[in-house]
N, C-alpha and C positions, 0 to 999 in steps of 0.2 A: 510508332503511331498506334493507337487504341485499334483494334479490331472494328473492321468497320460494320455498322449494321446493328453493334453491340446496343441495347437496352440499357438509355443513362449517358450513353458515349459519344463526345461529338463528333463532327465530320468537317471535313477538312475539304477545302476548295481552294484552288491554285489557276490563279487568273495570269494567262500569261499575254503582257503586251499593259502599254502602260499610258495612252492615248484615251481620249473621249469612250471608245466602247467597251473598255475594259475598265476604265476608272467605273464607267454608269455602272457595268455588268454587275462590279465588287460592291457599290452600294445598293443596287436590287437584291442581291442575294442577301444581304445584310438583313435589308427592313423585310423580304418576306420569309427569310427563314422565324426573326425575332416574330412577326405578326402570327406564323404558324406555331411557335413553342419549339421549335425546333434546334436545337443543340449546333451552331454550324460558323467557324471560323473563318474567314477567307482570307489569302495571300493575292499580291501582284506585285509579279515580276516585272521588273521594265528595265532593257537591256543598256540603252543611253542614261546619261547623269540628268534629265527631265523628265518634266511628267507632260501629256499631253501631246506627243507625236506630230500631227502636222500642226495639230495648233499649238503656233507658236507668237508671244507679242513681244517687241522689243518697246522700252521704255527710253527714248535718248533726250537727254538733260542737255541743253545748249544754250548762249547767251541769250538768243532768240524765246525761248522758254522750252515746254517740254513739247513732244513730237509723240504720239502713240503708234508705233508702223508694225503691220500685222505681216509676217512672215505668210502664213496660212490661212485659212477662212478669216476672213474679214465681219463676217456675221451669219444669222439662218435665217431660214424660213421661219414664220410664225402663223400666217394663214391657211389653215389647214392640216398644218401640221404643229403641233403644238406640246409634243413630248420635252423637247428643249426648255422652252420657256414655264414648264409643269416643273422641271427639275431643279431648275435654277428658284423657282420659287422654295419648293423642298428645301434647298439649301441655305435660302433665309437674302438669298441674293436680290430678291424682289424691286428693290430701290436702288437696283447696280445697272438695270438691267435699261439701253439705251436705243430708241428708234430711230431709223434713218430719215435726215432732212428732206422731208416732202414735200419741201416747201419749193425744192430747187431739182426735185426729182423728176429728170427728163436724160434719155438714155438716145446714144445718138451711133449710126450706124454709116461706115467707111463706103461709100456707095460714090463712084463716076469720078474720084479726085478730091473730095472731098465729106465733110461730116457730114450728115443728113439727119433729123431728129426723126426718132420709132414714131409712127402716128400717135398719139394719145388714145387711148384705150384698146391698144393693143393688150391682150391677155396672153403673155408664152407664143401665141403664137396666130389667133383669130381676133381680127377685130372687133372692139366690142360699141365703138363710138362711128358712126356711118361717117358725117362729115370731117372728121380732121383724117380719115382714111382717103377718101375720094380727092380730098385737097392736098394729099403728101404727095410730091416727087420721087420718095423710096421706089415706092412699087413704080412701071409703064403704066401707061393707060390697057394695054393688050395685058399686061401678069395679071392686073383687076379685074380684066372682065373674066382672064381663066381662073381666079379665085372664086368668083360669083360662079361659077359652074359647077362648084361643090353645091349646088341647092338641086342641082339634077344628075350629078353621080349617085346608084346607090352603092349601097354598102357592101364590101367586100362580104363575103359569103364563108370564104376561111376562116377559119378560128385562131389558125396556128399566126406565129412569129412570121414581124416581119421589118424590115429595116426603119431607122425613123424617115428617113431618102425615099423609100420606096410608096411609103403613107403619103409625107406631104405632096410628093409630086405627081399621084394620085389623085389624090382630092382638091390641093389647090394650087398646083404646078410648078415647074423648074424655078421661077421667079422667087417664089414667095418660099422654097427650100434656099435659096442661094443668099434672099437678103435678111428674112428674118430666120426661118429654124435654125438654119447650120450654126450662124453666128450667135444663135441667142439659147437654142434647145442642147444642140450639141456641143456649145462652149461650156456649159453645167457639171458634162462632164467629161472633160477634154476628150471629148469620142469622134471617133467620123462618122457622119451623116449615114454612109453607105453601108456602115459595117452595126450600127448602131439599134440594139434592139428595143422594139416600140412597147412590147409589154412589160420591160424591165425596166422599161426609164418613165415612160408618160402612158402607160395602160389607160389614163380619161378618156386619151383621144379615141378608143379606140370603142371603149362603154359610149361614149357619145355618137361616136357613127351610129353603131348598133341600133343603141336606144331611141334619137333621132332623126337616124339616117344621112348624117352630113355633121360637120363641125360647122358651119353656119345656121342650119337648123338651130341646130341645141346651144348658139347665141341667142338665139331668135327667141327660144322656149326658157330661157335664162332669164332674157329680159322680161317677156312678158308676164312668167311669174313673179319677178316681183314688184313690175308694176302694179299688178294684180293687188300686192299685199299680203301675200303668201309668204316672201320672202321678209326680215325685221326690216326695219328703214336703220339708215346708219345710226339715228339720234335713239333708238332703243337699244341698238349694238352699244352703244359708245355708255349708254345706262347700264347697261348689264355688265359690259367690262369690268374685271376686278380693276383697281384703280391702278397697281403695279406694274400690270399687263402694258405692253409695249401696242400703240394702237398701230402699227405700219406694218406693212408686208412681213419687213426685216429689220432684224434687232442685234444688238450686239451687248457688250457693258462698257462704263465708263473705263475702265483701264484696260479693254480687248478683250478679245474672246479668250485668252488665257484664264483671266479669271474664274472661268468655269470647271476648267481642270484642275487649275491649284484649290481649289475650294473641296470636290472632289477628293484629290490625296489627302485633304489636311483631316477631314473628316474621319475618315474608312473608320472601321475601330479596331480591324484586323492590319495585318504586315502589309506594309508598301515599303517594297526597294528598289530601290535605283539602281542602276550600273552594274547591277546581274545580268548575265545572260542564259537561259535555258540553252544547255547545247544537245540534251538528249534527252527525249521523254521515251519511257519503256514500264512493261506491266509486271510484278511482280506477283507470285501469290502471294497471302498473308499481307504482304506492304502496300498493295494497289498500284496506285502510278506514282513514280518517279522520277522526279524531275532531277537530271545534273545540270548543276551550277558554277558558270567562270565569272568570274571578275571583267567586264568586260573590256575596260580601262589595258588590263593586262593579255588578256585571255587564260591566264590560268585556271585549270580546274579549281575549285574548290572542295574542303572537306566535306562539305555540309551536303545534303542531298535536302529535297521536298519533299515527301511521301500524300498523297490526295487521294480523298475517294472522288471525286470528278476536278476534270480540267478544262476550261475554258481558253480557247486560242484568239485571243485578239488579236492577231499581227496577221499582216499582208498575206494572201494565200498561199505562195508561194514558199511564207517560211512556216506556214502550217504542213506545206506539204512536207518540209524537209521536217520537222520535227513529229512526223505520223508515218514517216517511210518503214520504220519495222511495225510500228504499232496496227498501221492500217495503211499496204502497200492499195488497199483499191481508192481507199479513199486520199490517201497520197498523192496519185493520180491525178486523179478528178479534179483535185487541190491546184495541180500543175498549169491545166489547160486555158487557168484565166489569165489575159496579156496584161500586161500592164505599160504605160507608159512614164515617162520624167518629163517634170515641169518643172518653171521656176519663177520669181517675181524679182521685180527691182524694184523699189521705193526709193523715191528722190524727190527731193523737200526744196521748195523754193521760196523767196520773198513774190509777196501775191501780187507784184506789182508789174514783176518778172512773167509773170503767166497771162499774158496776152493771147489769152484764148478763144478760139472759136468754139469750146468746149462747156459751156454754163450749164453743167447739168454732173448727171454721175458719173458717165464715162463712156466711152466708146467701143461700139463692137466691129472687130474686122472679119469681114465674110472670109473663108479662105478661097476665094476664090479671087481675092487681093495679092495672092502672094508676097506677103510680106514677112519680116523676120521677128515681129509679137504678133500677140492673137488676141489682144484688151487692151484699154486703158481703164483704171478707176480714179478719179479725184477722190481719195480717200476723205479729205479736207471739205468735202462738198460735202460726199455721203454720210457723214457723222459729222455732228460737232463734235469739240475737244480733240479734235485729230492732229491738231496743227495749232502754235500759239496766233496769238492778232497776229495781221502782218504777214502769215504765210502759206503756204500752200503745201500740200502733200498728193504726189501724185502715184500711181501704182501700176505698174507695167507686168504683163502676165506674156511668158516665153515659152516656148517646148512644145510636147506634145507631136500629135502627127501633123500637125500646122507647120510648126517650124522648128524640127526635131533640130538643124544645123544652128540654132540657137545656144542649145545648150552642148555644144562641143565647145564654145566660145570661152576665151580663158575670160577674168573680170575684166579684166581692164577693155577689152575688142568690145565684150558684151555691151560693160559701159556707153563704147562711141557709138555702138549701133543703136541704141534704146534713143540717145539724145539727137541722134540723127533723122530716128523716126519722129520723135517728140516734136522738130525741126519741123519735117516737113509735113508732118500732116498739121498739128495746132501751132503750130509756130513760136514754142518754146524754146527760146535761144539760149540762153542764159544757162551760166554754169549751174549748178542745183551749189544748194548748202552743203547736203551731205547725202549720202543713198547708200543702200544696204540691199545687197543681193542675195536670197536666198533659193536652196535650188532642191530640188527634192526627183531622188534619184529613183525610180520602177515604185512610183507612189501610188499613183492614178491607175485604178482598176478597170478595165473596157468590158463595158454590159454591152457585150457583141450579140446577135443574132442567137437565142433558144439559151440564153444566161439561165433564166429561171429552170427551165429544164433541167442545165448542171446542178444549179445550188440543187437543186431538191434530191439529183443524185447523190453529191456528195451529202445531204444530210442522210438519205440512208443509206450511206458506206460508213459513216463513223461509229465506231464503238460504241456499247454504253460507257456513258462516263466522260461521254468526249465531246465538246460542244466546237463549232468555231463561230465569231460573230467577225463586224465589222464592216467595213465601206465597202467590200468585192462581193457581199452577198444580195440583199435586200435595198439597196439605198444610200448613197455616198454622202448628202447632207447632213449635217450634225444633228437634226430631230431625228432622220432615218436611222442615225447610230444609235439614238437613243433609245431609238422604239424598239429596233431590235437587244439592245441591250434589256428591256424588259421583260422581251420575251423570252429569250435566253435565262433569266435569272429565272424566272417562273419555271421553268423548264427543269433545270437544275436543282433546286429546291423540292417539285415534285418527285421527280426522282430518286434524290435522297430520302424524302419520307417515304415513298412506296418501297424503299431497300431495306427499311428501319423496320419494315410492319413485315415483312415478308418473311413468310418463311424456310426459302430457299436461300441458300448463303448466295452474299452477293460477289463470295469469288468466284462461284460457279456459274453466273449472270453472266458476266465481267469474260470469264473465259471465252465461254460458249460466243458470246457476241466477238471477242478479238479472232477465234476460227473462222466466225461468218463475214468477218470483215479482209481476212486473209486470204479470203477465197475468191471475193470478188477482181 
């Protein structure tokens, strides 16, 4: 490898992990190395024979016609968060790019033995519509009037962390945690309520107390601004939209959220490989960092080594930590402490005639406080078109987690009868399915427990220079959060390479000096 730092000479970058935050990461680096003039190659490594980690879309071709059945995200956010759909334009994906039927969009919550439909203009979690609130059955008449009492609690006065369990049942009580946050705030990200931290997952709520003193307030102050006309009216929103731009919450593509990843690898203009696996990263002087490489297929070592002047750790924290324990035992560490949990789906395809349901909308939330052995249902076939041919239904069953961790001990075939059995009793889906595909995804789901943020900003300053980590355990688990953090990372990384370039200190004495200070901690 060229002498890094050299005048003329480029730099080398080694993305390890081969998912949504390391695909983005490899092509941030790309466009803002080339926008600065900057000399800078990038690698990604990805250990499995795929690109794109949890997101995964199967394609199944049947007499019936074709079926699109999402293993992993199903779609993202696009209101307000809009990195996702910014990248997918980048990409030229613009006219791929598909919004969820809103036409049928009503979300229904497991309450008393039965569905119960989320009030209409419930927002995550405060009402934003009075009447179809007062008129639902979800909530008592007694949890309403303790939700109306957020207009005369004031604001917590601590700044620090504190549960999402501990906020709502504060502000709008045991009720209104049990039937909408848990199942709806804490299903996002298969967390528990109790353990689950409020400025790492929903920080608004907590700007909104502050600012207006109540989450009812700052509905209140929501509305009236843009009654007022302060805020656009839809009909200039929907004018100013780029036309490609998906107008719904949530968007996905015509052939699944895959898409976005294979798009992604096909791009890069630097090495993507597959079926490598990093089994040790170490510093050299003279060489910088590098990476050994097995076959993962096999696990044989290979001959070949990566030599990088910085390295990006896309993958789960925990195989960050193993591949930083000589490099940075503090940050190793720190790496360690985040839990993670396994989840898993079952997609199972029906004739639509077969689905005799109570279910007319996108799917259902089970509170855990159901005890039952799933924790969702999606009508995937509802939520998107093109999900399912005429004729039939797709439905999606979500498992595991701290919900119903005895789920996924379940071999397929048990898992099988228990999924149709619930399907059974709660919508009354009898009927054999067509065909169903269960995927399971083992210590995937990162727990943004209580002072998360605190950790990440630890471990960002235990790592090296040269040593970035991104991904769904740090910042943000939805695919725009990967993204945004994937841009800020590539920014990141790219300045620092140019300030190594102009400097006139070697940057193996940068490099040292920081692997001591990281040894120490």
């Amino acid at each position: 490898m060229p002498s890094r730092g050299s005048c003329g000479r480029s730099f080398h970058v080694a993305v390890v992990g081969g998912g949504i935050s390391g695909l983005s990461t490899a092509w941030y680096v790309e466009r803002e190395a080339e926008a600065r003039g900057l000399p800078v190659t990038c690698s990604v490594l990805e250990s499995t024979d795929r690109w794109g980690g949890r997101i995964l879309t199967e394609r199944v071709e049947r007499e019936e016609g074709c079926f699109i059945v999402e293993g992993g995200p199903d779609s993202f956010l696009t209101a307000g968060k809009p990195w996702a759909v910014e990248l997918a334009l980048e990409l030229g994906l613009g006219d791929r790019l598909l919004g969820t039927n809103d036409v049928a969009r009503k979300v229904f919550v497991w309450s008393r033995g039965k569905p119960v439909p989320l009030p209409d203009g419930v927002f995550l979690l405060v009402p934003t519509k009075l009447k179809p609130f007062v008129l639902s059955p979800l909530i008592s008449p007694l949890g309403k009037l303790r939700m109306g009492l957020d207009l005369l609690i004031p604001p917590r006065k601590d700044p620090g962390d504190e549960t999402l369990a501990d906020f709502v049942t504060r502000r709008l009580g045991r009720e209104a945690l049990d039937k909408i946050a848990e199942p709806l705030l804490s299903g996002i990200y298969n967390a528990e309520a109790d353990r689950q931290s409020l400025l790492a997952t929903f920080p608004r709520f907590r700007e909104t107390e502050l600012l207006h003193g109540g989450l009812l307030r700052g509905m209140l102050a929501n509305r009236s601004q843009s009654r007022s006309g302060t805020a656009r009216s839809d009909a200039e929103t929907r004018t100013r939209r780029a036309p490609e731009r998906p107008a719904t919450m949530f968007a996905s593509f015509l052939a699944g959220t895959e898409e976005i990843t294979n798009e992604l690898a096909r791009r890069l203009s630097g090495r993507a490989s597959a079926g490598l696996e990093v089994r040790q990263l170490r510093w050299e002087a003279g060489r910088g960092y590098v990476l050994d490489i097995a076959e993962d297929r096999t696990g044989q070592l290979l001959p070949e080594q990566v030599c990088a002047d910085a390295v990006v750790l896309a993958v789960p924290s925990y195989e960050a930590a193993r591949l930083l324990a000589s490099v940075s035992p503090g940050a190793s560490l720190l790496l360690r402490a985040i839990r993670y949990v396994s989840t898993g789906t079952i997609s199972l395809a029906y004739r639509h005639e077969d689905v005799a349901s109570r279910l007319n909308g996108f799917g259902l939330l089970i509170p855990r406080s159901a005890k039952r052995p799933v924790n969702a249902v999606t009508v995937s076939s509802t939520k998107f078109n093109q999900r399912a041919p005429a004729g039939c239904s797709l439905v999606r069953v979500f498992f595991g987690g701290s919900r119903s961790p005895g789920s996924m001990l379940l071999d397929d075939d048990e898992l099988l009868r228990v999924v149709q059995r619930e399907l059974s009793d709660m919508l009354r889906i009898a009927a054999k399915p067509l065909f169903h595909r269960i995927y399971r995804w083992e210590a995937a789901n990162p727990q943004y427990d209580v002072g998360h943020l605190a950790r990440v900003e630890a471990i960002e300053r235990a790592l090296p220079a040269g040593v970035w980590v991104t991904g769904s355990a740090y910042r943000g688990v939805g695919l725009p959060d990967c993204v945004k953090q994937a841009q800020v990372t590539a920014k990141s990384v790219v300045n620092q390479l140019a300030n190594t370039r102009q400097s006139p200190e070697t940057d193996s004495t940068v490099y040292e000096r920081s692997l001591l200070q990281g040894a120490a901690l």
